[in-house]
C-alpha positions, 0 to 999 in steps of 0.5 A, a space after each residue: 500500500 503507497 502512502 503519500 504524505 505532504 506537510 508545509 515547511 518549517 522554515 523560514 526559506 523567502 518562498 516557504 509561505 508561498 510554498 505552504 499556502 499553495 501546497 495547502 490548497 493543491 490538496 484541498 483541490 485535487 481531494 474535492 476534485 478526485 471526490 467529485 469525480 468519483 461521486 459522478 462515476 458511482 452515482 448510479 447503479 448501472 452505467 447509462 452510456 457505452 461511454 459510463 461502462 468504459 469509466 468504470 472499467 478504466 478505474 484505476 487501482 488505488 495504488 495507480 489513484 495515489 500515484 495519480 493524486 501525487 502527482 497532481 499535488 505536485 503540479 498544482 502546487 507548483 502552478 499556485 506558487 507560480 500563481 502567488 508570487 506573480 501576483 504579490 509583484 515580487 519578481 517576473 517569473 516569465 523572465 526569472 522562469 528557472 529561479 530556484 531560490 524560490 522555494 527551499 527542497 528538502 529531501 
């Protein structure tokens, strides 16, 4: 069984708070995203289209869901924090496209 864990940094890194602030909310989308999807797929007891029974054969296992769900975390995280710093104004990120100083990695 794959467990994923994300948890905001502690430290004081210049792009931590972006980093935290959109890491928080790439959960909090992917989830209700996944949820919504999910709900949508299982809404009914019988699939009503060809396409419906195609869905449900494609379901991926839940090892493949939290792969999936990762990445999509991981990726959305990064587009808020690209998101977050263009608006506060701090730099330009179009220019300063491969400026790695704005967030601290920790492996």
């Amino acid at each position: 069984m794959i467990f994923n864990c994300f948890t905001a940094l502690d430290s004081n890194g210049p792009g931590d708070k972006f980093a935290n602030k959109s890491l928080e909310e790439a959960i909090k989308s992917v989830d209700e995203a996944i949820k919504r999807s999910i709900e949508k797929m299982f809404r009914s007891s019988q699939p009503k289209t060809p396409s419906d029974l195609l869905t449900l054969f494609r379901f991926p296992s839940p090892q493949a869901r939290e792969i999936a769900r990762s990445a999509e975390i991981f990726e959305r995280t990064i587009q808020l924090i690209h998101d977050h710093v263009e608006q506060q104004g701090l730099i330009n990120i179009t220019v300063n496209r491969y400026n790695t100083n704005l967030v601290n990695c920790y492996i």
